[in-house]
C-alpha positions in Angstrom: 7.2 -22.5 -20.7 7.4 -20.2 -17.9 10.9 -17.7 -17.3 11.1 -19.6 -13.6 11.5 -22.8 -15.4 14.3 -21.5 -17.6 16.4 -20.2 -15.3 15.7 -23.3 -13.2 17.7 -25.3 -15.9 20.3 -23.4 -17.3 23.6 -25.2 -17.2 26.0 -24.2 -14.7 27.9 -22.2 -17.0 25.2 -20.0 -17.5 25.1 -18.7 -13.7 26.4 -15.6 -14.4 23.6 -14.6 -16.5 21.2 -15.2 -14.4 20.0 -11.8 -12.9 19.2 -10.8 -16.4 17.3 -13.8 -17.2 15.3 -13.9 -14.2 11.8 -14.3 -14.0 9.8 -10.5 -13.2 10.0 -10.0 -9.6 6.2 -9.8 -8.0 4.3 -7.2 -6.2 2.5 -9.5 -3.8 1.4 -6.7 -1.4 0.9 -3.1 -0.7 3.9 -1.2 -1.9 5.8 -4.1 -3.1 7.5 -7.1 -1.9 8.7 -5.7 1.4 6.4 -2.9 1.8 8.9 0.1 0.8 7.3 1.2 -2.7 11.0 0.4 -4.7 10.9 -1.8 -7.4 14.4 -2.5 -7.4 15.9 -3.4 -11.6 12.2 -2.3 -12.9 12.2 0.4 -15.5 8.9 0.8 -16.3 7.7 3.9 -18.6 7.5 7.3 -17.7 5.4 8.6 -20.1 1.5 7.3 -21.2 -1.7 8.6 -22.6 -4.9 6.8 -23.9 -2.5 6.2 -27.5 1.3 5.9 -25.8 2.7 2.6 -23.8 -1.0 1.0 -22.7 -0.6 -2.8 -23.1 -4.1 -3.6 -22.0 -6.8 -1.6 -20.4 -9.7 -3.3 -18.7 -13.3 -2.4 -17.5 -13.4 -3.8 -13.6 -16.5 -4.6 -12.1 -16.9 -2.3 -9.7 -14.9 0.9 -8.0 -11.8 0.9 -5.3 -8.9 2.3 -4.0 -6.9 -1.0 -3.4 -4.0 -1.6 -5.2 -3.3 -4.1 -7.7 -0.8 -7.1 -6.3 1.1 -9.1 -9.1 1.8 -12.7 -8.6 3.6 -14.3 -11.6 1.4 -14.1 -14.5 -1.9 -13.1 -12.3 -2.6 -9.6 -11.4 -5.3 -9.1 -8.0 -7.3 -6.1 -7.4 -10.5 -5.6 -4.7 -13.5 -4.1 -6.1 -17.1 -3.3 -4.7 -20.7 -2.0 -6.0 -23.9 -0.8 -4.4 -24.7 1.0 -1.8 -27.5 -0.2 0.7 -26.7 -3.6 0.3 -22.4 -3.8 -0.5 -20.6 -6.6 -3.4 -17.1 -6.6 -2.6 -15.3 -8.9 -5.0 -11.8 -10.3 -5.3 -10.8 -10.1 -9.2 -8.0 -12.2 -11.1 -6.8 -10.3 -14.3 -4.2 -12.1 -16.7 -0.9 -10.4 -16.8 -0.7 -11.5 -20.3 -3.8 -10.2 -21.7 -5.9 -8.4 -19.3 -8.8 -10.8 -19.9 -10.6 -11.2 -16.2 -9.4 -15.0 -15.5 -12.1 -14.8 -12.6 -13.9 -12.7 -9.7 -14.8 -13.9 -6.7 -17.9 -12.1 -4.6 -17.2 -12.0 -0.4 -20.3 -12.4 1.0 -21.3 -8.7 3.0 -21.6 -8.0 6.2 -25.2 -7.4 7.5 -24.9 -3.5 8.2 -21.9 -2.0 6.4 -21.0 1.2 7.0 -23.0 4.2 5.7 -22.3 5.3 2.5 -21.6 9.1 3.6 -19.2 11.9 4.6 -15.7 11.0 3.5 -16.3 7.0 3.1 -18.2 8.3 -0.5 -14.1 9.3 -1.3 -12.9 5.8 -0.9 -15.5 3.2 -0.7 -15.7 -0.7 0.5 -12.3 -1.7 -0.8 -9.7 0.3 0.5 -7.8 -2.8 1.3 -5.3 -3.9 -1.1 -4.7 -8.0 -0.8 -1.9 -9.9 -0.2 -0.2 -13.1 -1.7 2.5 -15.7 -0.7 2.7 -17.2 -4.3 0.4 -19.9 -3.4 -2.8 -18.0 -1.7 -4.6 -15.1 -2.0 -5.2 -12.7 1.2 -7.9 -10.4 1.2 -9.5 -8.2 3.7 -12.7 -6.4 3.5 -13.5 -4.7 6.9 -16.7 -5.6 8.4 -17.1 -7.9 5.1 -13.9 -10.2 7.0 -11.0 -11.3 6.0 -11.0 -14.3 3.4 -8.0 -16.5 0.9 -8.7 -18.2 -2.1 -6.7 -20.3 -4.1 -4.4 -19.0 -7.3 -7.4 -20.7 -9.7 -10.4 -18.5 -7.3 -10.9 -21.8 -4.9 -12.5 -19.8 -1.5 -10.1 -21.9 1.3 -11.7 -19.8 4.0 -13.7 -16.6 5.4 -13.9 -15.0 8.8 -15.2 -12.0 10.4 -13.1 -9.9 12.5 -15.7 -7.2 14.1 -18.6 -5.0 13.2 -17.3 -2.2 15.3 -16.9 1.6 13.5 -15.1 4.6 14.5 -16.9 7.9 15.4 -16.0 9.5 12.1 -17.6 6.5 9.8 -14.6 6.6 7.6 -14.4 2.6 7.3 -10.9 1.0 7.4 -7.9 0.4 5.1 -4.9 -1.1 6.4 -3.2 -3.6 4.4 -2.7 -7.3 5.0 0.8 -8.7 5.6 2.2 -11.9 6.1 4.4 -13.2 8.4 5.3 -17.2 8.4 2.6 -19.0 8.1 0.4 -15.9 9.6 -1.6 -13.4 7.9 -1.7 -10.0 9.6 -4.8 -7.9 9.7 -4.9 -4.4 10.9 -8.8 -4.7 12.2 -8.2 -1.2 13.5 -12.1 0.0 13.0 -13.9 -3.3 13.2 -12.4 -5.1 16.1 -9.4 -2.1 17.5 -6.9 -5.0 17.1 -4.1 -6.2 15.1 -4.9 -10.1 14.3 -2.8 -12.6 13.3 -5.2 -15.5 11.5 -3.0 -19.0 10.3 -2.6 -18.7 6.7 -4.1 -22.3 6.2 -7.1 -22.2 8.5 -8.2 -18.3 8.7 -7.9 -19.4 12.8 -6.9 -16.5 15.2 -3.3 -17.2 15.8 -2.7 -13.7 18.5 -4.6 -11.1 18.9 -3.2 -7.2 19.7 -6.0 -4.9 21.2 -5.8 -1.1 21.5 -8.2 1.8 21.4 -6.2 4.1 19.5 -6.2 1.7 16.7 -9.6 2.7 15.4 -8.0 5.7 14.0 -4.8 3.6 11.9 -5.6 3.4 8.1 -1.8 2.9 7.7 -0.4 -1.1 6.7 2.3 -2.4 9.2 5.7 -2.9 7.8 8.2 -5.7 8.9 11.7 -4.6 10.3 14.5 -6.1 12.7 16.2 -9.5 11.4 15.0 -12.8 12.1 16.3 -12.9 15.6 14.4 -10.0 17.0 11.3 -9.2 14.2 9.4 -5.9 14.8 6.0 -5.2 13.3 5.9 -1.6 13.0 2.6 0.7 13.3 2.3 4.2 13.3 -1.0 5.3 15.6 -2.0 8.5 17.2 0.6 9.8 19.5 3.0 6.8 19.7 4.7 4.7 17.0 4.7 0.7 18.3 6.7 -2.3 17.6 5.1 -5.5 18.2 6.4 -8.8 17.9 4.9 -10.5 15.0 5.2 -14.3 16.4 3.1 -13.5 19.4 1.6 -9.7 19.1 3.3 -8.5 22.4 4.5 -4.9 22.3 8.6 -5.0 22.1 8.6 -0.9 22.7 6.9 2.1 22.0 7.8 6.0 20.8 5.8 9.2 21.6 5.5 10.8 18.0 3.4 13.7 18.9 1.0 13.1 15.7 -2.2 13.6 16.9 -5.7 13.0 15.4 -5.7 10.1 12.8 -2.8 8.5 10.9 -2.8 7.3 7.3 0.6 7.0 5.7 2.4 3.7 6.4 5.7 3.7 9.2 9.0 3.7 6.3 12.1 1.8 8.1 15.6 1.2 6.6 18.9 0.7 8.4 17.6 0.7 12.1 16.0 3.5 11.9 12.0 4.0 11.5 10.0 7.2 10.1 6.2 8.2 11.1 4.2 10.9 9.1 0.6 12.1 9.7 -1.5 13.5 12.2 -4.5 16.1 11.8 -5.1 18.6 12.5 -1.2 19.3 13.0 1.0 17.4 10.5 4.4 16.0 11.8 6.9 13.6 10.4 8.9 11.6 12.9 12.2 9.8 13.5 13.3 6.9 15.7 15.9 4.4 15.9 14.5 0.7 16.3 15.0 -2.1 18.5 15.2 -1.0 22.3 12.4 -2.4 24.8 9.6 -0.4 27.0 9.3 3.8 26.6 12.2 4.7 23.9 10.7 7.8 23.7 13.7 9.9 25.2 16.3 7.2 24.3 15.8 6.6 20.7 13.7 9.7 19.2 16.4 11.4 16.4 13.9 14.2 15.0 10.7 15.6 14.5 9.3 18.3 11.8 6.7 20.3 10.6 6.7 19.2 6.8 4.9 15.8 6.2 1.8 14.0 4.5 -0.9 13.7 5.6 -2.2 10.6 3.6 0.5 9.1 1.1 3.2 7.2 2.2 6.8 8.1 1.6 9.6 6.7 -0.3 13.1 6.4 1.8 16.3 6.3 -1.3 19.8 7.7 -1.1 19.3 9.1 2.5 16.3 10.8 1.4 12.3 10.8 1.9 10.1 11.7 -1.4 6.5 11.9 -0.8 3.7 13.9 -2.6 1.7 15.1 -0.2 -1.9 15.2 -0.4 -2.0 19.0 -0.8 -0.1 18.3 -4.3 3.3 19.4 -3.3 6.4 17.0 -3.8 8.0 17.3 -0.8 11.9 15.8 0.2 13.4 15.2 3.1 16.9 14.4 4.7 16.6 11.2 5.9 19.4 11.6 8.6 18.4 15.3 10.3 14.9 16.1 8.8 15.5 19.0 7.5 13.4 19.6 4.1 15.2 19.4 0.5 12.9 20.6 -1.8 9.1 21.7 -1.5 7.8 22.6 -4.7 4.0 22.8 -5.7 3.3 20.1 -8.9 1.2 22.1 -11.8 -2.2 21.6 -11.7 -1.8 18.9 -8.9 -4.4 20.6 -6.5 -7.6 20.5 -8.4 -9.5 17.4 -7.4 -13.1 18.5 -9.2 -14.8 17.4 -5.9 -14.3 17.4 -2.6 -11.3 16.1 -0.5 -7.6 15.9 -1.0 -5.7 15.5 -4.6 -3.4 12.6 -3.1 -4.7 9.4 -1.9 -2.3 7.7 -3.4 1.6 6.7 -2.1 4.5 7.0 -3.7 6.0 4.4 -5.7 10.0 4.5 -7.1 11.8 2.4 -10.0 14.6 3.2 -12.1 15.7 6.5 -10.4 12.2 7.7 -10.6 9.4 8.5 -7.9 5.6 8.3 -9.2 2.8 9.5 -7.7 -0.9 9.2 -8.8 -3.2 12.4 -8.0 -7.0 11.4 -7.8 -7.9 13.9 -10.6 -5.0 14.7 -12.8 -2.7 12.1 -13.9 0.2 10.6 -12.5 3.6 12.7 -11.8 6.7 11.8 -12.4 10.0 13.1 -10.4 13.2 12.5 -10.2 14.6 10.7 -7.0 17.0 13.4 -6.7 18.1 16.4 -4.0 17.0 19.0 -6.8 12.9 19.1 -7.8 12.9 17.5 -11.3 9.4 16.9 -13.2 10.3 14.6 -15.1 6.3 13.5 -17.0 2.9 13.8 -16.1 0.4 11.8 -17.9 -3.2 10.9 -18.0 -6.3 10.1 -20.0 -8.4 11.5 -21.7 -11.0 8.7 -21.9 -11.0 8.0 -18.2 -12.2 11.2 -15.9 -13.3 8.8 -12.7 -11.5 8.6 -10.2 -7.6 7.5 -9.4 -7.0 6.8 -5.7 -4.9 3.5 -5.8 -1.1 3.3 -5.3 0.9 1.8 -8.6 2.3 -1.5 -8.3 5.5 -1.9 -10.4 7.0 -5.7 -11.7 9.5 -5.6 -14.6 8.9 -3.2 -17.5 5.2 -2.9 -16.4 3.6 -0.3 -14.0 -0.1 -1.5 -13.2 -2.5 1.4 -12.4 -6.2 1.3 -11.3 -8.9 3.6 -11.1 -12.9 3.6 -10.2 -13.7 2.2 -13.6 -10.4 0.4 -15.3 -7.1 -1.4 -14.5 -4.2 -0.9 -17.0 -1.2 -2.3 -17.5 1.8 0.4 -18.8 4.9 -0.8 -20.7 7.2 0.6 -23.1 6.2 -0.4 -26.6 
């Protein structure tokens, strides 16, 4: 009998004890349920190692740097092997157990991108999926975008593009839903933003732009229900779009050049940009507005950012460690930088590229964030630097590029070879 169907009937009298009775809230997407990396009433663990606090571990099928989605008892994850001729696979883990429920293969696209450069770092499923409770969303760049069914029933596949970028990085926005729309950043493949019906995989809008084949950040969802904004961070300019139709409500200069990775943050009218290469910048502008709010609406712009993770806004303050292996805080309000302190050991990566793919993630007063090479850190959410744990394992030495996803007392973590599921035992 499942903790929904509890709850659902507890006599009246018993109201006030619902919160604590409630069923685990899910993860259904990148960076939680609306895309800002709390976990709000989770208290997973802090501390882990191949002996300490590992429920399950399990072997995945192939490598990837998506991140696993939880949806009730089912936990999602994107996978993909080869080289020359590219498996990209949609896998279904019990929550439970860890037993692999089922895994669905997404048929390839005829002429993937090369495996070279910096798509070696990152591979063919960068995408982490999406789920409304019902459906699964996946996206797997020139391989399409595709749902399936809670039980692995395929409901329907299109391809968005075969286009790449000059850089053959390959792409790895996020998908987002919106109504009864699923959102796809097709930033290398097609250089739009697509809406596609949730039912029939049909193109709803469409949102073209050239600068869009260097986004890897996911869109987040701000404004109210009266006047939605879907908020994306590219080269130069931050946009707000209008998710029922794709036309641009305004636009912001940022003045990050080059390509932009980390995700747009947003709380309380107000919406943050990081990124840029070669020149980092992290940016600050107040929402809503129509047309050029460049001059109107910008509040402030610095020096000290990330390059590739995605902050987490708490208390009036940005935590974020960067992908140089600093933790890095910021005040939320003027910009000015907190704390900058260097994480021990944090910059080795044993290879080449950064020691931070991965975002942060923040539950019970803690922020964690997972280095590629050597273990997860964990810092207070606090104006003074505290390391509070870092933990690895031993037995696994590949690779650890996915953000965390958090539901409960569980933190789920993935890397090229396992997933695992953390609690306190």
């Amino acid at each position: 009998m499942s903790a929904r169907f509890h709850v659902a009937t507890l006599p009246l009298f018993l109201a006030g004890l619902l919160p604590a009775l409630a069923a685990d809230v899910d993860w259904p997407r990148f960076r939680g349920p609306n895309g800002s990396g709390i976990a709000t009433g989770a208290q997973p663990p802090t501390t882990w190692s191949d002996t300490q606090n590992v429920k399950w571990r399990t072997e995945l099928p192939g490598a990837g740097t998506s991140s696993p989605v939880v949806v009730g008892e089912r936990v999602f994850v994107t996978c993909w092997a080869g080289a020359g001729s590219v498996t990209r696979q949609l896998v279904c883990v019990s929550r439970a157990s860890g037993k692999i429920l089922w895994a669905r293969s997404v048929a390839g696209e005829a002429t993937p991108d090369r495996h070279e450069g910096f798509l070696t770092e990152h591979g063919y499923a960068s995408h982490t999926p999406t789920s409304d409770g019902e459906k699964v969303f996946a996206y797997f760049g020139r391989g399409g975008a595709v749902a399936f069914d809670l039980d692995g029933k395929q409901l329907w596949h299109v391809k968005l593009g075969d286009s790449a970028n000059g850089k053959n990085w390959g792409s790895a926005a996020s998908p987002v839903l919106y109504k009864d729309t699923v959102i796809i950043t097709a930033s290398e493949e097609a250089h739009a933003i697509i809406a596609l019906d949730k039912a029939t995989g049909q193109e709803v809008w469409r949102a073209p732009g050239g600068a869009l084949e260097y986004v890897f950040g996911t869109p987040v969802l701000a404004g109210d229900s009266a006047r939605p904004e879907l908020l994306l961070a590219l080269p130069e300019e931050l946009w707000a779009l209008n998710p029922e139709n794709g036309k641009l409500r305004w636009f912001a200069a940022t003045g990050l050049p080059g390509n932009i990775a980390p995700s747009v943050v947003t709380s309380d009218g107000v919406a943050f940009a990081f990124g840029g290469f070669p020149q980092l910048g992290a940016f600050a502008v107040k929402t809503g507005g129509k047309g050029d709010v460049s001059q109107t609406h910008r509040l402030w712009l610095t020096r000290s950012s990330t390059y590739v993770p995605t902050p987490v806004l708490h208390d009036g303050r940005l935590y974020v460690v960067t992908d140089q292996g600093f933790a890095l805080c910021l005040d939320a309000k003027t910009g000015e930088q907190v704390f900058k302190e260097r994480l021990p050991g944090a910059s080795a990566t044993g290879r080449g590229g950064k020691p931070f793919y991965a975002s942060a993630v923040m539950a019970d007063g803690n922020i964690y964030a997972v280095s590629r090479r050597n273990g997860t850190f964990v810092i207070a959410a606090k104006p003074q630097f505290k390391l509070v744990a870092q933990n690895s394992f031993a037995s696994d030495a590949t690779q650890f590029n996915a953000t965390p996803a958090i539901s409960g007392k569980e933190l789920f973590l993935r890397s090229d070879k396992f997933l695992y599921c953390l609690a306190t035992r």
